[in-house]
Structure formats: C-alpha cells, structure tokens
N, C-alpha and C positions, 0 to 999 in steps of 0.2 A: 368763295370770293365773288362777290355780284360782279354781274357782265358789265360795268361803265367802268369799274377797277382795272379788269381783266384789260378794254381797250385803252386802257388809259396806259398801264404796261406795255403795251405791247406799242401802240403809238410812240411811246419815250425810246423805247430801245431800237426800233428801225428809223428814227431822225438817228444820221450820223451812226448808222450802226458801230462802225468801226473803231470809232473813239467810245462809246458807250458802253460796246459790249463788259471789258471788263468792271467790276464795279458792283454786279449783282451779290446780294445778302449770302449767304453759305446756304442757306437754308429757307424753307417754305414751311412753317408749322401749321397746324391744321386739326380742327376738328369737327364736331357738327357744329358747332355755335360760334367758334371764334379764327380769326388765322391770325398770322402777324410771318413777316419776313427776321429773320437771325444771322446775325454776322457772329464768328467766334473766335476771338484772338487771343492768343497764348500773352502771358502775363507782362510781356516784352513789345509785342507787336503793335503797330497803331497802323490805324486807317490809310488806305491807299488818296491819294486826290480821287481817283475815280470814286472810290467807295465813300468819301465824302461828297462828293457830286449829287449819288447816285440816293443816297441818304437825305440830303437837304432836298432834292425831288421829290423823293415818296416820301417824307414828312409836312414839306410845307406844299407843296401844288397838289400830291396826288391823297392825300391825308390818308397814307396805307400804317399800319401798325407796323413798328419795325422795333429792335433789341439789339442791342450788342451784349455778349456775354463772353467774362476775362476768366480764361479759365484761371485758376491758380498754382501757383510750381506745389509739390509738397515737397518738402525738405525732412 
C-alpha cells in the first residue's frame, strides 16, 4: 500500500476517532501487485451508515480499492 494511502488512512480514522472507528472493511487483501480493502455480508445483511461513510471516503476522496462480497445461503 504506498505511504500517502497509508497517511491518508490513518489521518481519516483519528478525526473523530470515536464515531469513525466502526466502519472499517472486514478485510485488507493483499499481494505483491495489488491490495483492495473487503467488506463481507451474508445474503441478508446491508451496510452499516458507518460502513457507508466509511466506503464513500475510501472510494471518492481517498480512491483506495474497496469490494463488498454477498456471500450466498446454499439451500
């Protein structure tokens, strides 16, 4: 993750830590070449406000790669 990412995280989440803190993705994926942050919600669940907050921040101001992935019931 380049270091102007990294402060730009971490800048977001200490304004206001206390309202902020929840909201973070589930997950941090990662490789040599690529990251992106993961939220993963069973086939029922929808986004918290924080976690829409927290999502329209790291897509539109901090342009971090982000997913949400629905798992699915199997029947």
């Amino acid at each position: 993750m380049p270091q102007p990412l990294v402060l730009k995280c971490i800048d977001w989440a200490i304004r206001e830590f206390w309202h902020r803190q929840p909201g973070w993705a589930d997950f941090f994926v990662f490789n040599e070449n690529e990251f992106k942050f993961v939220e993963v919600k069973s086939p029922h669940d929808e986004l918290s406000l924080e976690q829409m907050n927290w999502f329209k921040w790291a897509i539109e101001e901090a342009n971090i790669p982000c997913e949400i992935i629905r798992l699915t019931g199997t029947e």
